[in-house]
C-alpha positions in Angstrom: 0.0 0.0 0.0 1.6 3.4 -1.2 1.8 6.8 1.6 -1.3 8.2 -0.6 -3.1 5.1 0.0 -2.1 5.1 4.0 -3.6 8.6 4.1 -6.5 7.7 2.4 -7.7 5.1 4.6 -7.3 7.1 7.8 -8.8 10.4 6.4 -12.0 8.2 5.8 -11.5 6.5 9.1 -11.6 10.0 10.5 -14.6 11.0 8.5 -16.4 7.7 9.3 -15.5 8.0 13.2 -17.5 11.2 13.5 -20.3 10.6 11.3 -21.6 7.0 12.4 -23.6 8.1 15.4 -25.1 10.4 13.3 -25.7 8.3 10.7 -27.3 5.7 13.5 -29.6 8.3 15.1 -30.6 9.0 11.7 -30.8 5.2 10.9 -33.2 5.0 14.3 -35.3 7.6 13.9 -36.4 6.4 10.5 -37.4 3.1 11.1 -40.7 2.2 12.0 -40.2 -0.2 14.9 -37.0 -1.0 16.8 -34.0 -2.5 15.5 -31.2 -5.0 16.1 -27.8 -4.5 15.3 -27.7 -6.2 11.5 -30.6 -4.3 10.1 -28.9 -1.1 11.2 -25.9 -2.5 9.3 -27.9 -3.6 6.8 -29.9 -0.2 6.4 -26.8 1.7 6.3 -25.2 -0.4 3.7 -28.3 -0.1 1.4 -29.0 3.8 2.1 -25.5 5.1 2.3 -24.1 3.2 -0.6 -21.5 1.3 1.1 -19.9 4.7 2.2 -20.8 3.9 5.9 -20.7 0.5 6.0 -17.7 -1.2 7.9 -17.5 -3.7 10.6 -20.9 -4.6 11.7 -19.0 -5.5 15.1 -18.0 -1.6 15.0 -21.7 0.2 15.0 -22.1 -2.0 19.0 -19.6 0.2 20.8 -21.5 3.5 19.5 -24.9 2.1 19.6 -24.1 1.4 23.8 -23.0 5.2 23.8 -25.9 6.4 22.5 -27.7 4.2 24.9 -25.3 5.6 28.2 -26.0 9.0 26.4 -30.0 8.7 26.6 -30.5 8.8 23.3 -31.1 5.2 22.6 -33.3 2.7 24.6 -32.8 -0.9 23.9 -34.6 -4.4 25.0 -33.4 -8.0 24.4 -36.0 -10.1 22.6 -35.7 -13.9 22.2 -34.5 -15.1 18.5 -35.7 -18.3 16.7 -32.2 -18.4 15.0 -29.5 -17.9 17.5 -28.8 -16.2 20.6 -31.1 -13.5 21.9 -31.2 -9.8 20.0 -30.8 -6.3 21.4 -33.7 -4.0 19.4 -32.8 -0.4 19.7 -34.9 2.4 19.5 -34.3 6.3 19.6 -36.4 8.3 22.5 -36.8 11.9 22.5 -34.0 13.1 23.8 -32.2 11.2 20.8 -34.7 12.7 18.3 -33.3 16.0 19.6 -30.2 15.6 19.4 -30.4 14.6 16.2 -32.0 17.6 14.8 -28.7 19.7 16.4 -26.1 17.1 15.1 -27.9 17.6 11.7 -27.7 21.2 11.8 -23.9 21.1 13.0 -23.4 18.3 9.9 -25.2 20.5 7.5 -23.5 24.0 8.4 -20.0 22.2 8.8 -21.1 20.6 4.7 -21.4 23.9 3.3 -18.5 25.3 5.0 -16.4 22.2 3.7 -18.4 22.5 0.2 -17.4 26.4 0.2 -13.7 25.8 0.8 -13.6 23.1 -1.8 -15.7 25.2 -4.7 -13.3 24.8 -8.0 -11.0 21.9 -7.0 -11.1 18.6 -9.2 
């Protein structure tokens, strides 16, 4: 892997880290009923275009805290198919938040976008 490559990967690893909860909060607040910790994965894949998918092992840390936060509620539900599931869910506090973090995300966009007008 060539030095251009290196820096590649952790400028996205940087972009991902601060974007994820986001992205999750987001994720949550969309989906009709609670979730489990695949079909967040899953729902990211599909929506985001692979640009936020990653290790589905790497959305638990940040799902638990959003939870510690009290922006998530969870509940552990039985599975037919294997070992029992944690369903997440965003409360009001989360749906708050998330309007701020989209207003930061948006403002910090057009900032970004501005700065970057006429490079290729």
């Amino acid at each position: 892997m060539s030095d251009l490559d290196a820096q590649l990967r952790k400028f996205q690893k940087e972009l991902s880290t601060g974007t994820v909860s986001l992205a999750l909060l987001a994720v949550l607040a969309k989906a009709p009923e609670p979730q489990y910790g695949y079909l967040i994965a899953k729902e990211l894949e599909r929506i985001g275009q692979g640009v936020l998918s990653g290790k589905q092992s790497a959305l638990y840390p940040v799902l638990r805290n959003l939870e510690a936060a009290g922006l998530l509620e969870s509940h552990i539900e039985p599975s037919v198919a294997g070992p029992p599931r944690r369903y997440y869910r965003i409360n009001d506090d989360g749906r708050a938040a998330l309007r701020q973090w989209v207003a930061a995300w948006n403002a910090t966009r057009d900032s970004v976008e501005s700065v970057l007008e006429g490079i290729s």
